[in-house]
N, C-alpha and C positions, 0 to 999 in steps of 0.2 A: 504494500500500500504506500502511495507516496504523500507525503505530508509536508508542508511549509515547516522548518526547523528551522528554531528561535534561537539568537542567542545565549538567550539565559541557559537553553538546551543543552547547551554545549560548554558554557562555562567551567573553567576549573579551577580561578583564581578568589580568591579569601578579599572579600570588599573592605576597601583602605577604611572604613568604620568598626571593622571588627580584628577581637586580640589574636593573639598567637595560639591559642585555645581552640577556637572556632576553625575546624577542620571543613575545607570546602569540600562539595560531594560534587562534580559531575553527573546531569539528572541522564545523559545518555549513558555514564556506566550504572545507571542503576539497569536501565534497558537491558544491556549486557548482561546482569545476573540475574532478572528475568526471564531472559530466553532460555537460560540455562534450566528453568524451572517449567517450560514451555508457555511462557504467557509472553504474548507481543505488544506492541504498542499499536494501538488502534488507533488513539486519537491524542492532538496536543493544545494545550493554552495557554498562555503565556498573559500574566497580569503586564497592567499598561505603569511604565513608569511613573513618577513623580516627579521628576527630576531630570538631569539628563547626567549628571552622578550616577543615577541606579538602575539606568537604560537596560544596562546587560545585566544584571545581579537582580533581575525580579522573579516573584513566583513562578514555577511551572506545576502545572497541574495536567496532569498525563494518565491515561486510560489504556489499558492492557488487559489483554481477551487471549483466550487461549483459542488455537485451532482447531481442537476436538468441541469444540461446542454446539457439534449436531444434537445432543441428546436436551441440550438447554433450549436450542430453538425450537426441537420439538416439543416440547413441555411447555414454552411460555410462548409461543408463538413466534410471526415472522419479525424480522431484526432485532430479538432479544438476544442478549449474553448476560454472562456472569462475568463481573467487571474486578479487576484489581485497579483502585483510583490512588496514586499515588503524589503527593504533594511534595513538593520539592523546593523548599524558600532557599535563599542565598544569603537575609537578613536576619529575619527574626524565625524563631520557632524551631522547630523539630520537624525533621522528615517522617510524614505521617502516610502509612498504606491502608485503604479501605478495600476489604473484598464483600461485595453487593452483588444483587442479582435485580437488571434493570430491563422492564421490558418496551418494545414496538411501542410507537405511538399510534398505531394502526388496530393494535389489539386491547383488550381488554385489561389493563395494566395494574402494576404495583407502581401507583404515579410517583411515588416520594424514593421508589427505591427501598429495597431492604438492607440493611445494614446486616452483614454475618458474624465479620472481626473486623478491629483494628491495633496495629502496632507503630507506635512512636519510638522514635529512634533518632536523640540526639544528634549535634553537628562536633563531637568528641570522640575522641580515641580512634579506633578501624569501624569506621561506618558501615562501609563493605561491608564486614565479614559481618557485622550485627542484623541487617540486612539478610543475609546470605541465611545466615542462623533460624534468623523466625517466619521465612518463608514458608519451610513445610507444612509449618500448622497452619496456615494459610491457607495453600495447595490444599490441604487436608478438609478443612470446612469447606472447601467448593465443591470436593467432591460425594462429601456429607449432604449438602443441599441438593447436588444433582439427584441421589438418592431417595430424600426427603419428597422431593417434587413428583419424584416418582410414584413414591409411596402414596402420598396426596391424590394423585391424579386414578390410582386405583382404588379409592377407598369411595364407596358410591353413600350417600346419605339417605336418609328415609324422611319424611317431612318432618318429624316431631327435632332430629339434629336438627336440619337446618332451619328451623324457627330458635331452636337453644340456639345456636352463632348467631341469628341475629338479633336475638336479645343481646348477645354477648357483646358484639359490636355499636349495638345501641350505647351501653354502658360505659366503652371506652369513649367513643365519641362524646356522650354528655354528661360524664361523668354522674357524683351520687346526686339524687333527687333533695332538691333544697328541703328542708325541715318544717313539716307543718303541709307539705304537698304531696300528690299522688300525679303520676307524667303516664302517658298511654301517648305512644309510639305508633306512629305507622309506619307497621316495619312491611309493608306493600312497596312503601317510597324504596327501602334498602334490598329490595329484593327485585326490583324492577330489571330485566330482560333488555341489553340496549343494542345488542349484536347477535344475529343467528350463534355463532360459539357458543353463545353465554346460557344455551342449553342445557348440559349434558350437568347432571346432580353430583358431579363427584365434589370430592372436600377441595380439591385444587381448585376448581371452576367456579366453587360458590363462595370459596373463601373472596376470589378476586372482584368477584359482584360487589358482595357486600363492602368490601374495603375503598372503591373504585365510587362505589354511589356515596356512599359516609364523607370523602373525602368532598369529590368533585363535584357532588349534584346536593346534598344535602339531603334532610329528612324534618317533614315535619311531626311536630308532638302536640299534643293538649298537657300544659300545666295546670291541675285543679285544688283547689287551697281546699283543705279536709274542712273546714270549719269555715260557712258563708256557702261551699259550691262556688265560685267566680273562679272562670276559666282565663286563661292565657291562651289562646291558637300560636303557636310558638314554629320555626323552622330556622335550620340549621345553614352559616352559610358557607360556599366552600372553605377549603383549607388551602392557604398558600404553600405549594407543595414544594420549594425550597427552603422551610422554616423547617428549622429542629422538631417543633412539634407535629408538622405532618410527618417525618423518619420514624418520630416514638411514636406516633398511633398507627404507621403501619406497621411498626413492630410489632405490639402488641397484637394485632389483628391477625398477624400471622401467628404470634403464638397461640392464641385463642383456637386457631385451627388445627395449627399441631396437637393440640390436647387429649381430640379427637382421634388422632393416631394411638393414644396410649390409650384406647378404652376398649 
């Protein structure tokens, strides 16, 4: 795949702001011991300077996908992968790897992304090799998910399950009922059908309905004050799906469906 490479990409030099401490990483040898682990770089970004001091020495932020990841596109659909995002400052912070599983915009999606691990790794000592070290378990959780997705994608519901997930999902979304009220959900809104895919009853396919409507289309509720009856008509609205809090509620929403595997 050919891509536009950035300076910063390729940097190997320690910015005249930082001590003799502050070990600079090369974000293309990280590539290098990447491949070595079979994940490529798929995609690159590069933050916009501030300065023209820090032109070459900004963030890169890089995306690596493995080439076996038939088994990922078949499970989540077309242009998903399971992603290693790895962050690469020159300034401030630690070099941080994310392995997630992100799907199509075309398909029926985990919009925010799931988060599976992550490991920070200082700009001290042998980067590389610390790097090199906590990759396996990395490697290891993807191919636990692929597994996972699997399992998921086999496990068929019967109605009474998936009315429990979407109470369950109700719950994380609006969390606990304020004190002194009773909330009655329509969970029609979170069950709503918005793609021929979005058929088939298994725990993979209904986990992603519910997750996909909660987030991106909302749900309306009746809040009712126990004491008086005076209703509320209440409705939920999307979630800004690159905030922290869409990542932790689809987290949960996945765990909530993995449960189901353990019963």
């Amino acid at each position: 795949m050919q891509m536009q490479v950035s300076t910063s990409f390729v940097q190997d030099q320690r910015h005249a702001s930082k001590s003799a401490r502050f070990v600079p990483v090369q974000p293309s040898q990280i590539a290098t011991v990447l491949a070595d682990h079979g994940l490529f770089l798929n995609h690159l970004k590069t933050s916009t300077a501030r300065s023209i001091e820090r032109a070459h020495h900004q963030t890169s932020i890089a995306r690596y996908v493995a080439r076996d990841s038939a088994d990922i596109v078949q499970a989540l659909g077309r242009e998903s992968t399971l992603d290693l995002l790895v962050k690469a400052p020159h300034l401030t912070g630690a070099i941080e790897l994310r392995l997630g599983f992100f799907r199509g915009v075309c398909a029926n999606q985990w919009n925010a992304g799931r988060l599976v691990g992550s490991v920070k790794i200082p700009h001290t000592g042998n980067c590389l090799e610390v790097l090199n070290q906590a990759l396996p378990a990395l490697v290891g959780r993807r191919n636990e998910l692929i597994s996972q997705i699997g399992a998921m994608s086999d496990r068929m519901l019967e109605a009474g399950e998936i009315a429990g997930l979407a109470q369950a999902v109700a719950q994380i979304r609006l969390g606990a009922t304020e004190e002194g009220y009773t909330r009655d959900v329509r969970f029609d809104d979170l069950l709503r059908l918005r793609r021929r895919e979005d058929a088939p009853a298994n725990l993979f396919t209904v986990a992603n309905v519910l997750q996909e409507n909660a987030l991106r289309f909302g749900m309306r509720y009746d809040l009712r004050a126990n004491e008086g009856g005076q209703v509320r008509h209440m409705h939920t609205r999307p979630v800004i799906e690159t905030t922290g809090s869409a990542v932790a509620m689809t987290g949960s929403v996945w765990e909530a469906a993995a449960a189901l595997l353990r019963k």
